[in-house]
PDB file of N, CA, C and O in Angstrom:
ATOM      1  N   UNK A   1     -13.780  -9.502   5.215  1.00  0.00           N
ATOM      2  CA  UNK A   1     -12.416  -9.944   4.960  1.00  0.00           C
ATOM      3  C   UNK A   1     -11.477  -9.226   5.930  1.00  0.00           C
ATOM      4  O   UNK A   1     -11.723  -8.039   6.141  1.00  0.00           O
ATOM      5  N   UNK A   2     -10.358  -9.828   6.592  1.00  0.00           N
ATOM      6  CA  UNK A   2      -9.419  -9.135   7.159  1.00  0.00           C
ATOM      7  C   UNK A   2      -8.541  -8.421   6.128  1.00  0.00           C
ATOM      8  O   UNK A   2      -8.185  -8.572   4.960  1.00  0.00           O
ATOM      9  N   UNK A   3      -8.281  -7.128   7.665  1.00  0.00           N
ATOM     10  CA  UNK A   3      -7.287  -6.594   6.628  1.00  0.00           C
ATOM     11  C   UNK A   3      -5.776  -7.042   6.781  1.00  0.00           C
ATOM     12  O   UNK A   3      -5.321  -7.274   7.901  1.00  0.00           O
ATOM     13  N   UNK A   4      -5.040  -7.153   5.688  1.00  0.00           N
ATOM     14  CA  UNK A   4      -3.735  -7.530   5.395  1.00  0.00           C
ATOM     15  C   UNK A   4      -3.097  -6.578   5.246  1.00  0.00           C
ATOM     16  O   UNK A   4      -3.320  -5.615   4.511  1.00  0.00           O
ATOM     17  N   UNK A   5      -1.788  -6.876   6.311  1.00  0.00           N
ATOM     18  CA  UNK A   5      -0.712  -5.367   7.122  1.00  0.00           C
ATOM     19  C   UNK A   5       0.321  -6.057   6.121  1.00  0.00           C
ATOM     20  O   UNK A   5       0.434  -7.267   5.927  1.00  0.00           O
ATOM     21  N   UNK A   6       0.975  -5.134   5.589  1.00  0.00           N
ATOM     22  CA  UNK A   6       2.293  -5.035   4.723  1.00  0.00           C
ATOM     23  C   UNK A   6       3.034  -3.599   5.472  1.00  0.00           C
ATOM     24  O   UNK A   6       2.617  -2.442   5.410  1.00  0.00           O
ATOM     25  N   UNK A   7       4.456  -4.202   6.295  1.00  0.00           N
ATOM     26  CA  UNK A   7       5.376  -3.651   6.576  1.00  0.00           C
ATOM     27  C   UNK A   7       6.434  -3.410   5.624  1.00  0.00           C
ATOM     28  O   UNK A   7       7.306  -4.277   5.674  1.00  0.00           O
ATOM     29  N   UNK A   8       6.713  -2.098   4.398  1.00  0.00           N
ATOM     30  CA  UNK A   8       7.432  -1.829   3.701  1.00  0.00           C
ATOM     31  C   UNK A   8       8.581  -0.536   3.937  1.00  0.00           C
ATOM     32  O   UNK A   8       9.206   0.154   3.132  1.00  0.00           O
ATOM     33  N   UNK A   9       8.545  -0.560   5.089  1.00  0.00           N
ATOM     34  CA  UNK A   9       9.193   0.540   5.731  1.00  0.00           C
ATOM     35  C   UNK A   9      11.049  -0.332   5.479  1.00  0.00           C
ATOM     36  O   UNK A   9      11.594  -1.414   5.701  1.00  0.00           O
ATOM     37  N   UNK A  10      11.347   0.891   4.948  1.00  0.00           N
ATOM     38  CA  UNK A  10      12.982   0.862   4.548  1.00  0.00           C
ATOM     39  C   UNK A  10      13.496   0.468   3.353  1.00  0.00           C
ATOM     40  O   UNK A  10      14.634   0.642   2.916  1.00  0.00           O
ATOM     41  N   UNK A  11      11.984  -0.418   2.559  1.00  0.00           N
ATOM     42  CA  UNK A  11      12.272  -0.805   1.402  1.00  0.00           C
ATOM     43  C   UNK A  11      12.074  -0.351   0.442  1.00  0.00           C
ATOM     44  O   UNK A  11      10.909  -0.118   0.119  1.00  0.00           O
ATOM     45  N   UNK A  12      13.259  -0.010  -0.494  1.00  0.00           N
ATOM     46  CA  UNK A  12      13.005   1.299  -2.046  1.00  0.00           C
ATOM     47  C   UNK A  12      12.326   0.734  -2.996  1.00  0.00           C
ATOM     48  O   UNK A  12      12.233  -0.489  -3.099  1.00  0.00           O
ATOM     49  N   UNK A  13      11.710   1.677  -3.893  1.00  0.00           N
ATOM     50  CA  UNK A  13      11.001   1.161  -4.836  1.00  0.00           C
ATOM     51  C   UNK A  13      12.047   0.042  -6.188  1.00  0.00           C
ATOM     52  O   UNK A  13      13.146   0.364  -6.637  1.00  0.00           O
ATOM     53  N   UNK A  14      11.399  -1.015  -6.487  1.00  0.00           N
ATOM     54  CA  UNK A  14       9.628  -1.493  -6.128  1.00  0.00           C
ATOM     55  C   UNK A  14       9.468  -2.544  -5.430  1.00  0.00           C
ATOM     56  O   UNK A  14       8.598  -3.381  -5.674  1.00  0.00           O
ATOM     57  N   UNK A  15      10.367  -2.622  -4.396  1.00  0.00           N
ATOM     58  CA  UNK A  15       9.661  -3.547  -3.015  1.00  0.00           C
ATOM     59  C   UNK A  15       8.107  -2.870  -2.770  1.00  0.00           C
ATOM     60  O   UNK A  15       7.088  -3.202  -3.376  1.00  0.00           O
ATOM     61  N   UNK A  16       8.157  -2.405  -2.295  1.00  0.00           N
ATOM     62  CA  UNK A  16       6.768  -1.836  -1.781  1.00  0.00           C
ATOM     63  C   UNK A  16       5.624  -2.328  -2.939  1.00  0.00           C
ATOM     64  O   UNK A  16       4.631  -3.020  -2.710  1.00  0.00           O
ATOM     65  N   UNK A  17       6.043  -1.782  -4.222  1.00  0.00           N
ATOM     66  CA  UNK A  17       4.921  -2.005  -5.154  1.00  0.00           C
ATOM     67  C   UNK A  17       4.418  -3.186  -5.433  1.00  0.00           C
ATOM     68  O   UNK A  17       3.252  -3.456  -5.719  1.00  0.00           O
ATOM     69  N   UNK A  18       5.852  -4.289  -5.291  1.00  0.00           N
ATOM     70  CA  UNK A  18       5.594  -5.754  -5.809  1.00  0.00           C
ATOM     71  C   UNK A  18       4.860  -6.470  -4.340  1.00  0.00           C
ATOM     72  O   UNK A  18       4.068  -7.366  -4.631  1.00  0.00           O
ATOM     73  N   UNK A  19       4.954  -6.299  -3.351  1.00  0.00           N
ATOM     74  CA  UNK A  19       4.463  -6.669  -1.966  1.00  0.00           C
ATOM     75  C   UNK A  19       2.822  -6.695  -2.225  1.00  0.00           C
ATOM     76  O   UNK A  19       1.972  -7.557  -2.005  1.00  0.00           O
ATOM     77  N   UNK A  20       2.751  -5.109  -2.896  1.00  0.00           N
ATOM     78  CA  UNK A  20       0.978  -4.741  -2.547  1.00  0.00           C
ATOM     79  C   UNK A  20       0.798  -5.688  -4.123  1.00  0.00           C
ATOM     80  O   UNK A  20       0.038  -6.628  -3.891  1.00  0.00           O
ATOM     81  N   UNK A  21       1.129  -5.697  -5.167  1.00  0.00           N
ATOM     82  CA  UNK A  21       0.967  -6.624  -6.444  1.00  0.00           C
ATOM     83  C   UNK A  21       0.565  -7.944  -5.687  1.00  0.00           C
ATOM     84  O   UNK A  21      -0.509  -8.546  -5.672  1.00  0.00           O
ATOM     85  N   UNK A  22       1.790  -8.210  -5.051  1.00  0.00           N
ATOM     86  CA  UNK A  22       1.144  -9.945  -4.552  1.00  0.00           C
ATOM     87  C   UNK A  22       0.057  -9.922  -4.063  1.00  0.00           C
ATOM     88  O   UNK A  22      -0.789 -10.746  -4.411  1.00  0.00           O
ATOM     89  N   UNK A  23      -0.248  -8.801  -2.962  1.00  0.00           N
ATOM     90  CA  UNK A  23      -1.172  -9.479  -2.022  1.00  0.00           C
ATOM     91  C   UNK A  23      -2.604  -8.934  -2.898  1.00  0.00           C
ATOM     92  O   UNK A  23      -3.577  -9.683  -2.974  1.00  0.00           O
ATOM     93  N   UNK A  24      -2.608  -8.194  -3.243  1.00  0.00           N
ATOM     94  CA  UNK A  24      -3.731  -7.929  -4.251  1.00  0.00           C
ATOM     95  C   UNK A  24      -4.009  -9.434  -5.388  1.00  0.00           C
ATOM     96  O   UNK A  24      -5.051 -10.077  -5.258  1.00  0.00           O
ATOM     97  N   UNK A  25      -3.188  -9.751  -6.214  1.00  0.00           N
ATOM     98  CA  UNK A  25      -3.190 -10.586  -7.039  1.00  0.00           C
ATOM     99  C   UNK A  25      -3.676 -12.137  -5.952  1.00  0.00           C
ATOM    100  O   UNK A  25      -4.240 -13.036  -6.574  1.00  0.00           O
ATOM    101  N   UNK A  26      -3.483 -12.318  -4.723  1.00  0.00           N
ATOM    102  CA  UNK A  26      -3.831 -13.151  -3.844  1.00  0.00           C
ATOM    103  C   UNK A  26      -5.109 -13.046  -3.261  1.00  0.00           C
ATOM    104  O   UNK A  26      -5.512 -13.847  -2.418  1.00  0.00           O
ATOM    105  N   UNK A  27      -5.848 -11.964  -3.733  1.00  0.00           N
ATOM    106  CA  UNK A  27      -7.392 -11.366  -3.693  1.00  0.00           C
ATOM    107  C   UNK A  27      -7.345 -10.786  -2.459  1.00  0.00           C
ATOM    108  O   UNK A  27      -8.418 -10.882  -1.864  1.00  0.00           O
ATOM    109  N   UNK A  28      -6.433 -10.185  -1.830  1.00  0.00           N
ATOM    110  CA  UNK A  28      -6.548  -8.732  -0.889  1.00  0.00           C
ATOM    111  C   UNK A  28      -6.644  -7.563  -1.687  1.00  0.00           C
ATOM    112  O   UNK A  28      -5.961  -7.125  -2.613  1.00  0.00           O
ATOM    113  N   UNK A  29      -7.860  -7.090  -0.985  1.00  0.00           N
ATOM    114  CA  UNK A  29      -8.461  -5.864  -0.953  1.00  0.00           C
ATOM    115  C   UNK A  29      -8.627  -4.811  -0.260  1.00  0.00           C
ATOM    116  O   UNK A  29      -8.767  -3.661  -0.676  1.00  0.00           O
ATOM    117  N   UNK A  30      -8.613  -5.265   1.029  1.00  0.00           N
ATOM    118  CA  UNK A  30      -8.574  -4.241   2.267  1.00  0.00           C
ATOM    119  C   UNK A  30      -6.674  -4.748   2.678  1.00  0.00           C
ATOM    120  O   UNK A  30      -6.124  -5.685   3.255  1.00  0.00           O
ATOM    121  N   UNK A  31      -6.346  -3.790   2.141  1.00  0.00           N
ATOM    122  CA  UNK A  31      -5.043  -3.812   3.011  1.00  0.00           C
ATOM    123  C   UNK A  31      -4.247  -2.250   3.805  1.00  0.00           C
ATOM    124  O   UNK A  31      -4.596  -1.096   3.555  1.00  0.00           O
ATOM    125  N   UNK A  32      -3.191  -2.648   4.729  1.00  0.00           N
ATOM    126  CA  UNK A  32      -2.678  -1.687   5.000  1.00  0.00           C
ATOM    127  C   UNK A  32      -1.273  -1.306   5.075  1.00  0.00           C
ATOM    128  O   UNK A  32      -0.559  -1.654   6.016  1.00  0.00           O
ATOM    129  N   UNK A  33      -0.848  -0.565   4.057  1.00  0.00           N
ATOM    130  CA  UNK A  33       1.032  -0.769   3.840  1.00  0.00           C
ATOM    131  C   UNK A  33       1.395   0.374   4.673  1.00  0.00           C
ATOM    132  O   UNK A  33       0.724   1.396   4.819  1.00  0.00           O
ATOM    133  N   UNK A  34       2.397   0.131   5.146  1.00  0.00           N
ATOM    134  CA  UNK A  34       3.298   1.677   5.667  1.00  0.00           C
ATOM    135  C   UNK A  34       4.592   1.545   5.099  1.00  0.00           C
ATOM    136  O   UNK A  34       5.204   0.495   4.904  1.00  0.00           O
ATOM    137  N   UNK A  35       4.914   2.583   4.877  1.00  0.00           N
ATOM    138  CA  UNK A  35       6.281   2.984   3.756  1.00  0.00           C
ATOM    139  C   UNK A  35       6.754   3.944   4.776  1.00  0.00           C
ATOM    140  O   UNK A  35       6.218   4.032   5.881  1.00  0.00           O
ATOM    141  N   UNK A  36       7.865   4.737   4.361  1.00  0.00           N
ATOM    142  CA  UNK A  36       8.747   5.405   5.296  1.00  0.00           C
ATOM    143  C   UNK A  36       9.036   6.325   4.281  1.00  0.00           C
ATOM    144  O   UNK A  36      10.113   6.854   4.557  1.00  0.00           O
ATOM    145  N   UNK A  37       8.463   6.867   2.980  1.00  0.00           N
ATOM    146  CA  UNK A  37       9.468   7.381   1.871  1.00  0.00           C
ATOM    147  C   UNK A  37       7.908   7.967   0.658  1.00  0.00           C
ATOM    148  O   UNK A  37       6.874   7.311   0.527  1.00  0.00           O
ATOM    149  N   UNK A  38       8.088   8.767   0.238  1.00  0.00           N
ATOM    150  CA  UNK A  38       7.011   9.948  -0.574  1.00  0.00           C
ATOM    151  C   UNK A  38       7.286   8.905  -1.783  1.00  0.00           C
ATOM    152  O   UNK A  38       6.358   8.130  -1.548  1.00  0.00           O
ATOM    153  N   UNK A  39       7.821   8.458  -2.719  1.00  0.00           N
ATOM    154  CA  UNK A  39       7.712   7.522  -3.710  1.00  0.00           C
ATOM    155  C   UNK A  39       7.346   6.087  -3.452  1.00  0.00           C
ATOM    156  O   UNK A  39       6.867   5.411  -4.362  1.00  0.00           O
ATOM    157  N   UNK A  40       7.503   5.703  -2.523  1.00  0.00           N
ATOM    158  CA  UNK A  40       6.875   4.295  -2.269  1.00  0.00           C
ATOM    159  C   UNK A  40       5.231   4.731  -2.176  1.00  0.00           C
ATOM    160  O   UNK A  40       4.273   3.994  -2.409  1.00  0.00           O
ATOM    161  N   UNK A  41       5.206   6.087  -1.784  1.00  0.00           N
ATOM    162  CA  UNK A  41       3.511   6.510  -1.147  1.00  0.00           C
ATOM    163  C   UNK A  41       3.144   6.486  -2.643  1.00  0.00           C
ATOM    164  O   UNK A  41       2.228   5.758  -3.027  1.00  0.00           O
ATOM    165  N   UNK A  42       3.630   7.030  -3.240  1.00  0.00           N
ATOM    166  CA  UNK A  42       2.917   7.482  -4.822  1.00  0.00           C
ATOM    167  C   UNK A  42       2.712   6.146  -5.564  1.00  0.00           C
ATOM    168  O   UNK A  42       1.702   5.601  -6.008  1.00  0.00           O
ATOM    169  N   UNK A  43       4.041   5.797  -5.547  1.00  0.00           N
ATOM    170  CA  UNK A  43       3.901   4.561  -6.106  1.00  0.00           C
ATOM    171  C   UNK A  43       3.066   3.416  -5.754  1.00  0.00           C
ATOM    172  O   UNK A  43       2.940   2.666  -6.722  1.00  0.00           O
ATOM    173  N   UNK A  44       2.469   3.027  -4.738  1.00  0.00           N
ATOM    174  CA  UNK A  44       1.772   2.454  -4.163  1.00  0.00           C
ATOM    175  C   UNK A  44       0.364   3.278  -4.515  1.00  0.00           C
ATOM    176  O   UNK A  44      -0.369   2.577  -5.213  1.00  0.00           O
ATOM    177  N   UNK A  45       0.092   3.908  -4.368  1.00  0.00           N
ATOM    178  CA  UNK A  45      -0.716   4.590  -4.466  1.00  0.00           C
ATOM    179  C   UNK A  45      -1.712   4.799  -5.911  1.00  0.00           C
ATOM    180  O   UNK A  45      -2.885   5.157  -6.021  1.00  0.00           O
ATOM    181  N   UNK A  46      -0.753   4.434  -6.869  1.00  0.00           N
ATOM    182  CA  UNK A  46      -0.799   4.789  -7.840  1.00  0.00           C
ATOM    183  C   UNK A  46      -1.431   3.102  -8.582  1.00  0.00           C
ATOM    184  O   UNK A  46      -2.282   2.955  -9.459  1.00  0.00           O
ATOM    185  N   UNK A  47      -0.715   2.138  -7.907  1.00  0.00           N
ATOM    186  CA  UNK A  47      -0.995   0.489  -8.304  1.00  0.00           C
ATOM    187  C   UNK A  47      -2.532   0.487  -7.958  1.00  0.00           C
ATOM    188  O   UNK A  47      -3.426   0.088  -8.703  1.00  0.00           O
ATOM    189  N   UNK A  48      -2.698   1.089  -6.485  1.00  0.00           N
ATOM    190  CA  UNK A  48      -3.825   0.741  -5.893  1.00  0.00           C
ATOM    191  C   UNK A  48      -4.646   1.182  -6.748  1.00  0.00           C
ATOM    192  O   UNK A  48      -5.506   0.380  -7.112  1.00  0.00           O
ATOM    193  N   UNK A  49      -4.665   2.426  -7.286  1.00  0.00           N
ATOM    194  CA  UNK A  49      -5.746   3.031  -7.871  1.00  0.00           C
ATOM    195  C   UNK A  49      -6.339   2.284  -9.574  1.00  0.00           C
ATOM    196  O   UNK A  49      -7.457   2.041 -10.028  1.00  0.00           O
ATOM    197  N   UNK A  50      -4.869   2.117 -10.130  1.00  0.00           N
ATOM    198  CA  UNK A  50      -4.954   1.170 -11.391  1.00  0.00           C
ATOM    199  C   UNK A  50      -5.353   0.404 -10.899  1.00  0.00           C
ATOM    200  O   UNK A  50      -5.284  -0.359 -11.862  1.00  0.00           O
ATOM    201  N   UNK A  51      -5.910  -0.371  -9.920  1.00  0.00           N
ATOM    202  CA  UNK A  51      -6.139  -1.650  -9.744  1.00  0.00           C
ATOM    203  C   UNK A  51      -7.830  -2.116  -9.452  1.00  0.00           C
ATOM    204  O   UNK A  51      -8.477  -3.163  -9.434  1.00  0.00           O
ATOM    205  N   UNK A  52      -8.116  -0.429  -9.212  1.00  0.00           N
ATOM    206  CA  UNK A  52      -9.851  -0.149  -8.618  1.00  0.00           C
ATOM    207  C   UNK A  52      -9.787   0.089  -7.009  1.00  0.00           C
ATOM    208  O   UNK A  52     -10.610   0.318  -6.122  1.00  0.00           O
ATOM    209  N   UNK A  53      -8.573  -0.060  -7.086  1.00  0.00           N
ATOM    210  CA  UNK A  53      -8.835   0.040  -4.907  1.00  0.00           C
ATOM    211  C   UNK A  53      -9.428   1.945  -4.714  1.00  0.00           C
ATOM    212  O   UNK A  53      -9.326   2.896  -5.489  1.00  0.00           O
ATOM    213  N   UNK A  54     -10.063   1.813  -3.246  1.00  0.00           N
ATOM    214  CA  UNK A  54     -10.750   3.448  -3.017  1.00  0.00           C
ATOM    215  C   UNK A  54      -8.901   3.559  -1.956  1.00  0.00           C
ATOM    216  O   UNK A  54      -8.126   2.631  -1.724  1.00  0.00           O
ATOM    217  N   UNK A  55      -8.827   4.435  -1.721  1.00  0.00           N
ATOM    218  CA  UNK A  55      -6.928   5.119  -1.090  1.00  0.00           C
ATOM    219  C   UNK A  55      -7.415   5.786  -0.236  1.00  0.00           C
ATOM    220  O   UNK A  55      -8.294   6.633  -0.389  1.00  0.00           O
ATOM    221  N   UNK A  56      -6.711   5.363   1.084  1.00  0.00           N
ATOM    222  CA  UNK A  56      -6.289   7.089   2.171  1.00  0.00           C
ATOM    223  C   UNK A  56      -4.951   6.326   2.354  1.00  0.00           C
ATOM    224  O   UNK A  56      -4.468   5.224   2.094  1.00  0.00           O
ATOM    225  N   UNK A  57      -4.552   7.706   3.042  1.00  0.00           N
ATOM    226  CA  UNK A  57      -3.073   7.438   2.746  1.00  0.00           C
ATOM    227  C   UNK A  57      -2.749   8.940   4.000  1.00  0.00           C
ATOM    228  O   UNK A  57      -2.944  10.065   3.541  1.00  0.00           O
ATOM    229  N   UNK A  58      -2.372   8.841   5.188  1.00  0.00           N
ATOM    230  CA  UNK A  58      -1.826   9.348   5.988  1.00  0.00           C
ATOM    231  C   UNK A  58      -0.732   9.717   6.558  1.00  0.00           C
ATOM    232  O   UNK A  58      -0.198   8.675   6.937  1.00  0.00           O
ATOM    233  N   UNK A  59      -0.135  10.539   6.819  1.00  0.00           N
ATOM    234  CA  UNK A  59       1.454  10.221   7.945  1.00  0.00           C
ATOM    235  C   UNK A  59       1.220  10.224   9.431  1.00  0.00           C
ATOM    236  O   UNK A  59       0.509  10.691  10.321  1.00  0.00           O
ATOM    237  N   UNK A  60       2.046   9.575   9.225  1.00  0.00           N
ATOM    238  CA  UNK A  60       1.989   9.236  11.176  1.00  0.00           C
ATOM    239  C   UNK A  60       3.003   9.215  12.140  1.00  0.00           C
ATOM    240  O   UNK A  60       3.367   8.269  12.839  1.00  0.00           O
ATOM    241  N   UNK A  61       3.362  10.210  12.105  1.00  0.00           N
ATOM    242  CA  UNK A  61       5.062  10.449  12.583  1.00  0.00           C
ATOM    243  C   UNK A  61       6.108  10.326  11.128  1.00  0.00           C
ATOM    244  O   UNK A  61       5.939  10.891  10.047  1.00  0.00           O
ATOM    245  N   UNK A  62       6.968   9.597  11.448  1.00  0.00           N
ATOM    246  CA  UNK A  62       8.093   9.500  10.492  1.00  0.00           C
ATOM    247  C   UNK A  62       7.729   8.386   8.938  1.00  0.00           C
ATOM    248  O   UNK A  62       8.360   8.222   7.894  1.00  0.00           O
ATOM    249  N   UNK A  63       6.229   7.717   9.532  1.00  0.00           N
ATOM    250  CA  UNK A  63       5.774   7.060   8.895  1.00  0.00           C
ATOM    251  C   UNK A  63       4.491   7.298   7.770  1.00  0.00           C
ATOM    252  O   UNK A  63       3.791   8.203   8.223  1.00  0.00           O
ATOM    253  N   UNK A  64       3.889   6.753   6.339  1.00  0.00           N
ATOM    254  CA  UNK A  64       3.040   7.166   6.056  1.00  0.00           C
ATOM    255  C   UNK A  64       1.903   5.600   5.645  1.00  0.00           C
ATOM    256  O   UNK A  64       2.159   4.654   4.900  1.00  0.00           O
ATOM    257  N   UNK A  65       0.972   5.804   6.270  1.00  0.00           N
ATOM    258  CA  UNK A  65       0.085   4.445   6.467  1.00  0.00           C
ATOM    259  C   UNK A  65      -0.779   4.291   5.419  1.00  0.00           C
ATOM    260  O   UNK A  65      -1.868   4.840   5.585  1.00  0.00           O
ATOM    261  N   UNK A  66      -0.609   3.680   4.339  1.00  0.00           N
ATOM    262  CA  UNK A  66      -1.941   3.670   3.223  1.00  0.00           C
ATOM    263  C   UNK A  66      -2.622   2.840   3.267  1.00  0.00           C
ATOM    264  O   UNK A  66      -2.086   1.738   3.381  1.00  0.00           O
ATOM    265  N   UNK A  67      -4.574   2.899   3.189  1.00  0.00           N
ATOM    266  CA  UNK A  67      -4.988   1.844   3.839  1.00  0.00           C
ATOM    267  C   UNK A  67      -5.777   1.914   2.046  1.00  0.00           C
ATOM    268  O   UNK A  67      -5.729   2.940   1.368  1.00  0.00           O
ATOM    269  N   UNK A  68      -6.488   0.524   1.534  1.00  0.00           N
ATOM    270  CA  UNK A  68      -6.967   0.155   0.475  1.00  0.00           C
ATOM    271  C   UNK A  68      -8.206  -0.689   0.908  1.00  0.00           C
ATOM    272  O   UNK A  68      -8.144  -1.462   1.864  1.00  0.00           O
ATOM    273  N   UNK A  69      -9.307  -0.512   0.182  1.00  0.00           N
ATOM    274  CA  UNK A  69     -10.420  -1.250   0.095  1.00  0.00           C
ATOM    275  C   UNK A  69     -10.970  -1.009  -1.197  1.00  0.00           C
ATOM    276  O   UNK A  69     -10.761  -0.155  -2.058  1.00  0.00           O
ATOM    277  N   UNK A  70     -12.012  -2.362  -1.064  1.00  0.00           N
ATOM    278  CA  UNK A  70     -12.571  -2.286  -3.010  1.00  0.00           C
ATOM    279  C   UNK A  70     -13.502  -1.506  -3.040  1.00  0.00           C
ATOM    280  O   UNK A  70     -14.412  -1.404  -2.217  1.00  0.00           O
ATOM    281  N   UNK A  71     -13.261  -0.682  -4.354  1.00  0.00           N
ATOM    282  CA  UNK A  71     -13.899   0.341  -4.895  1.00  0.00           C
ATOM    283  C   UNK A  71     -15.687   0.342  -4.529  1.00  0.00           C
ATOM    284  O   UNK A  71     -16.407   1.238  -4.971  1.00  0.00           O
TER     285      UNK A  71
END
């Protein structure tokens, strides 16, 4: 399966959360969000895991890249 890029950078919670909801609920599994902000990370982070996804979750400059695949 490809992975599916979600650009959530600038957007406060729960943009970020409802973005990764859709695309999950659309049967993505491998995806990759970047947020700009420590609560979008958690929060995201936190869906993924309720959801069965395995998490890394990096920073990358000013940015932090969380990547998801199935458990």
């Amino acid at each position: 399966m490809t992975t599916k890029r979600i650009d959530a950078r600038g957007l406060s919670c729960p943009q970020p959360v409802v973005l990764v909801s859709r695309a999950i609920a659309d049967g993505n599994s491998d995806l990759e969000i970047i947020v700009d902000n420590e609560v979008a990370r958690e929060n995201v982070l936190r869906l993924a895991t309720r959801r069965g996804l395995k998490t890394d979750a990096r920073e990358e400059g000013a940015e932090i890249v969380i990547r998801t695949a199935k458990a």
